[in-house]
C-alpha positions as CSV (number, residue, x, y, z in Angstrom):
1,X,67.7,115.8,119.5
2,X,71.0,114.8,120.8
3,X,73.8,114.2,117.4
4,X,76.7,111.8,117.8
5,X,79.1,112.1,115.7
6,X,81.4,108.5,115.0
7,X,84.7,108.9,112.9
8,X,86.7,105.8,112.4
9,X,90.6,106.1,111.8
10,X,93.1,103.8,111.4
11,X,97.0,105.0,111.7
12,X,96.7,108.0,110.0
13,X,97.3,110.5,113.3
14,X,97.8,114.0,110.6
15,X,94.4,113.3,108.6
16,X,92.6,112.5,112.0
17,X,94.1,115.8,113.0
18,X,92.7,117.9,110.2
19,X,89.3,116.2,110.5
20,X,89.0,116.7,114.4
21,X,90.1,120.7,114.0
22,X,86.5,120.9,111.3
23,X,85.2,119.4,113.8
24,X,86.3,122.4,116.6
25,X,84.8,124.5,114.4
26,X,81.7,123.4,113.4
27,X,78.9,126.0,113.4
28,X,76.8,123.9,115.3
29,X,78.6,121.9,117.4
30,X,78.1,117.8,118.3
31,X,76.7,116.2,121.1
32,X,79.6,113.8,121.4
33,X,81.9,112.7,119.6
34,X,83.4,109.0,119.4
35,X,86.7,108.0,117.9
36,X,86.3,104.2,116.6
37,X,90.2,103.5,116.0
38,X,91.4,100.3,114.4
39,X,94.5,99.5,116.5
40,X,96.4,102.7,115.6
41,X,99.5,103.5,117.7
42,X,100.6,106.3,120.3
43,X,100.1,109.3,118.1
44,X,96.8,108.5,117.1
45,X,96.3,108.1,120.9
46,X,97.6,112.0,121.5
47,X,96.0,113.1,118.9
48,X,92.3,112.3,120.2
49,X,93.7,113.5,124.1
50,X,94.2,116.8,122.5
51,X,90.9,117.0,120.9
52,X,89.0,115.9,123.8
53,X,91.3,118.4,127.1
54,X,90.0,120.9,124.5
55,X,86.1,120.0,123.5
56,X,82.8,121.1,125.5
57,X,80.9,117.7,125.0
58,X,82.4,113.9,126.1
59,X,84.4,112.7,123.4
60,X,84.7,109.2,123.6
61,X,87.6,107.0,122.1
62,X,86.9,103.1,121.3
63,X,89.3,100.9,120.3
64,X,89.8,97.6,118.4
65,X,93.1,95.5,117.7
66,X,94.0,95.7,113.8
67,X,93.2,92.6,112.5
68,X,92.7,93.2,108.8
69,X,89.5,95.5,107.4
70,X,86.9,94.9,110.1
71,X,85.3,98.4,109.7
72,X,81.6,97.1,110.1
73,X,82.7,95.9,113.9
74,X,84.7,98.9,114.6
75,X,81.1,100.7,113.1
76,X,79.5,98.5,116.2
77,X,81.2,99.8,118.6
78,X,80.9,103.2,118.1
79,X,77.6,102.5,117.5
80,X,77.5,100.8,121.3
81,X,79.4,103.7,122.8
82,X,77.1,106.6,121.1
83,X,74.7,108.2,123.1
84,X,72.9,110.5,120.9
85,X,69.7,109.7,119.5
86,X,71.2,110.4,115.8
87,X,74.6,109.1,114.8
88,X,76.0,110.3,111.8
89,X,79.6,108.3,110.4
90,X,82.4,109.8,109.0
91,X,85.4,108.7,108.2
92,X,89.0,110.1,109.6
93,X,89.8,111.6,106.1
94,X,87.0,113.3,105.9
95,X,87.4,117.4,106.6
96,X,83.9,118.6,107.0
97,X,82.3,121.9,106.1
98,X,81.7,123.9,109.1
99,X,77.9,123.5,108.2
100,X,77.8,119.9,108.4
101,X,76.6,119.2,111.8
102,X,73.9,121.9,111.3
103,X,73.3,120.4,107.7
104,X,72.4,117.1,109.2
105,X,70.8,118.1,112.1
106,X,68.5,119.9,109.8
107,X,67.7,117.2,107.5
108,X,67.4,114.3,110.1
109,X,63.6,112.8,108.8
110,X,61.4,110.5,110.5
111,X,62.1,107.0,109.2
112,X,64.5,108.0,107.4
113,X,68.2,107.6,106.9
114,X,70.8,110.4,105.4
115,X,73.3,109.5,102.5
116,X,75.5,112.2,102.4
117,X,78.4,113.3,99.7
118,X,82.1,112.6,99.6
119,X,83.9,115.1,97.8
120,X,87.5,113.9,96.6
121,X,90.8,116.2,96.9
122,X,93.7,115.1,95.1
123,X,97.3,114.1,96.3
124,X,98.6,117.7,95.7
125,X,95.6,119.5,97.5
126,X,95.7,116.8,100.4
127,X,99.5,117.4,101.2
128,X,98.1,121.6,101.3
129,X,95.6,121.3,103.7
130,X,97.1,119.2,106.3
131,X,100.0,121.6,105.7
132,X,98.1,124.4,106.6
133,X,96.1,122.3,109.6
134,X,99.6,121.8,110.6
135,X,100.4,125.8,111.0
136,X,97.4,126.9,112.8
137,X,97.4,126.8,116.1
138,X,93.2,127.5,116.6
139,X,90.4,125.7,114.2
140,X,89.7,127.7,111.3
141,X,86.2,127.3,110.2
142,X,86.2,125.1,106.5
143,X,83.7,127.1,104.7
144,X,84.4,125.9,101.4
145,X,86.8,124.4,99.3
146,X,87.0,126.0,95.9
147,X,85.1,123.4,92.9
148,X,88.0,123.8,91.0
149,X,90.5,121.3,93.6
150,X,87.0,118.8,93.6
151,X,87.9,115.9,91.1
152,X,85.2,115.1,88.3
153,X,81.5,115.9,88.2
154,X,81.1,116.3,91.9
155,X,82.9,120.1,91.7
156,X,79.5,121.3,91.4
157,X,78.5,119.5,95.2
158,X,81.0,122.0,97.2
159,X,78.4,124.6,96.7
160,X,76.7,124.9,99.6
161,X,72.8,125.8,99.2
162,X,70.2,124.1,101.5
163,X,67.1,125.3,99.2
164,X,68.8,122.7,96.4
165,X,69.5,120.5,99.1
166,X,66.1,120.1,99.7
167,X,64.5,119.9,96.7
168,X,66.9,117.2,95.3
169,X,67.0,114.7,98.5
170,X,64.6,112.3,97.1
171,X,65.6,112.4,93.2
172,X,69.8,112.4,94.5
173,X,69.2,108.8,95.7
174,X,69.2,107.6,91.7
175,X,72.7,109.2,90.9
176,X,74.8,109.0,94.5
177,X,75.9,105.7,95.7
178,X,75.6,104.7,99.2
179,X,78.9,105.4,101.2
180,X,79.3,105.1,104.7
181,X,82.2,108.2,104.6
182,X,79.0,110.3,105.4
183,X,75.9,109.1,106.2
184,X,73.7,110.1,109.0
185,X,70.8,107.1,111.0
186,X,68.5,107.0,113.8
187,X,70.3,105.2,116.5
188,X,66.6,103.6,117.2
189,X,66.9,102.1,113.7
190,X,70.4,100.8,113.7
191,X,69.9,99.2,117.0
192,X,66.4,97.4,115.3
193,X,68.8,96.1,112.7
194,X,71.6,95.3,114.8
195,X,73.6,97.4,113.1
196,X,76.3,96.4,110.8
197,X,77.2,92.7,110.0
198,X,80.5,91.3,111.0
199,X,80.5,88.9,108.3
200,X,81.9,92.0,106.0
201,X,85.5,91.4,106.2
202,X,87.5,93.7,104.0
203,X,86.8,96.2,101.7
204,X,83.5,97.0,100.3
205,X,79.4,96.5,100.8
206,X,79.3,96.7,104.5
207,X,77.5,100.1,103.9
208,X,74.5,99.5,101.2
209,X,73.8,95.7,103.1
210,X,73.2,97.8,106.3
211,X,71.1,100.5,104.1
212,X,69.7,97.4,102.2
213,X,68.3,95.9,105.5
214,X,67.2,99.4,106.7
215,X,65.4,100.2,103.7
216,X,63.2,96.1,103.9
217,X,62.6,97.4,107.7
218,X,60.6,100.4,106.5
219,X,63.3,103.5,106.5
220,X,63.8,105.2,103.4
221,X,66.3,106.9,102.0
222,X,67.4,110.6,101.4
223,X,70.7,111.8,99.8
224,X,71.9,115.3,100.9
225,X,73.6,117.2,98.3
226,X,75.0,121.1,98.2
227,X,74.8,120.3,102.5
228,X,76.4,117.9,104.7
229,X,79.5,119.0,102.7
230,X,83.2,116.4,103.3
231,X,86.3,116.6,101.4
232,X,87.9,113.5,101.3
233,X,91.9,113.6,101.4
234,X,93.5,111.6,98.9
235,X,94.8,108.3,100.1
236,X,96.1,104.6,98.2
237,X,93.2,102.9,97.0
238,X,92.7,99.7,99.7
239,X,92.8,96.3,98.8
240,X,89.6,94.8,97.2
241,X,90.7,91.1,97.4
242,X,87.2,90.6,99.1
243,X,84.9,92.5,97.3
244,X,83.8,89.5,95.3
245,X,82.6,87.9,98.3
246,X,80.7,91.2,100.1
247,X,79.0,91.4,97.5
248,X,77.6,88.0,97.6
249,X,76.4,88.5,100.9
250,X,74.9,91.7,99.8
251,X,72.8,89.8,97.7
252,X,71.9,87.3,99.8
253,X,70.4,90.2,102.3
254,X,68.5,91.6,99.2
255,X,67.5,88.6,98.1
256,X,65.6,87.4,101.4
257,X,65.0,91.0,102.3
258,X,66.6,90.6,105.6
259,X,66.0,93.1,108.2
260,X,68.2,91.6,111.1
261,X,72.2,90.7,110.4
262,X,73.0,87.3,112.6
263,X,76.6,89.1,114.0
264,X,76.1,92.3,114.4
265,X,75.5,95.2,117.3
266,X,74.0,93.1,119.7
267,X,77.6,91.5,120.3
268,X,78.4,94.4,122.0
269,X,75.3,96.3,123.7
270,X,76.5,96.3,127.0
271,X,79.5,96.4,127.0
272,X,82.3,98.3,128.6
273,X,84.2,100.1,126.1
């Protein structure tokens, strides 16, 4: 099984840094990689040339023009340039364990997609680790980041054990909302739903109305705690000015149990990126 690994960024070239250096030293390492970049400038740019004159796999960097939140088509387009037969999304704040590809490799189920966890860091912890990303000159393997600098009840999460991780993926679905920061598909079953709608503009819901329609097309769900492990750097909250109106749309797809999105992936399959 060939694992693509999609990380969207937009304009912050020192977090994308810290997230691409985990990547380096993953464990197990990626098939590909794709940047999805939301009209970031020249140092985001540099930033993903250093990463890729260094990595042993294609890393692939597509691009849109910043108009505003549009990250369910900037989604589509990683999704169009991927390769692998599993994609799993993270975000460019996101500084993964140096089990994660391994993690998800491992849990990948037939007809199945994988929620995974995002563990938060605060500002003070944040401003550390991209200090220390900074410094080093070679990845350092992220085995861990003490409980203690995880906010709130998900401290316990940044223990990694696989045994609990299996046992709990079924009953983790009633207690860990869906969030596209680390989730792991089937590019077979994001392609049958056309992928994410285009109609989600701004923050919020572009995530569970693509799990919703996966889920009324027959894949279930699994969460992956204590595996899959990402600590999220501390950034402004963004704007939720259209959350209101996601989330009728959301509904709408639940309602009717919609499989397919109208605008979506299929806009562009194809297409030379």
């Amino acid at each position: 099984m060939r694992l693509s690994l999609a990380l969207t960024t937009y304009e912050r070239p020192d977090a994308l840094a810290a997230v691409l250096a985990s990547v380096a030293a993953q464990c197990t390492q990626p098939n590909e990689v794709v940047v999805a970049d939301d009209g970031s400038g020249p140092e985001t740019r540099a930033v993903i040339e250093q990463f890729a004159a260094r990595a042993p796999y294609p890393v692939h960097h597509v691009r849109q023009e910043h108009e505003g939140f549009r990250v369910a088509r900037l989604r589509n387009l990683a999704i169009a340039r991927a390769t692998g037969d599993y994609v799993v999304f993270v975000d460019g704040d996101m500084v993964l364990h140096s089990e994660f590809v391994a993690d998800h490799l491992g849990f990948a189920r037939h007809r199945a997609f994988t929620q995974g966890v995002r563990l938060p860091l605060d500002e003070n912890d944040t401003d550390q680790l991209l200090a220390e990303s900074r410094g080093s000159r070679q990845p350092r393997p992220v085995h861990g980041i003490s409980p203690l600098r995880v906010r709130g009840r998900r401290k316990l999460y940044a223990i990694h054990n696989l045994t609990l991780a299996s046992l709990l993926r079924r009953a983790a679905n009633t207690f860990i909302a869906v969030k596209s920061c680390n989730q792991g598909f089937w590019r077979e079953h994001l392609v049958a739903v056309n992928g994410f709608d285009e109609d989600f503009v701004g923050w919020g819901s572009e995530d569970k109305e693509l799990c919703a329609r996966l889920q009324h097309h027959g894949v279930v769900r699994q969460t992956l705690l204590f595996g899959g492990i990402a600590f999220h750097l501390h950034h402004p909250p963004a704007s939720r000015e259209r959350h209101t109106a996601n989330e009728r749309l959301l509904a709408i797809t639940r309602c009717e149990r919609r499989t397919r999105c109208a605008h979506g992936l299929d806009a562009h399959r194809g297409a030379v990126l």
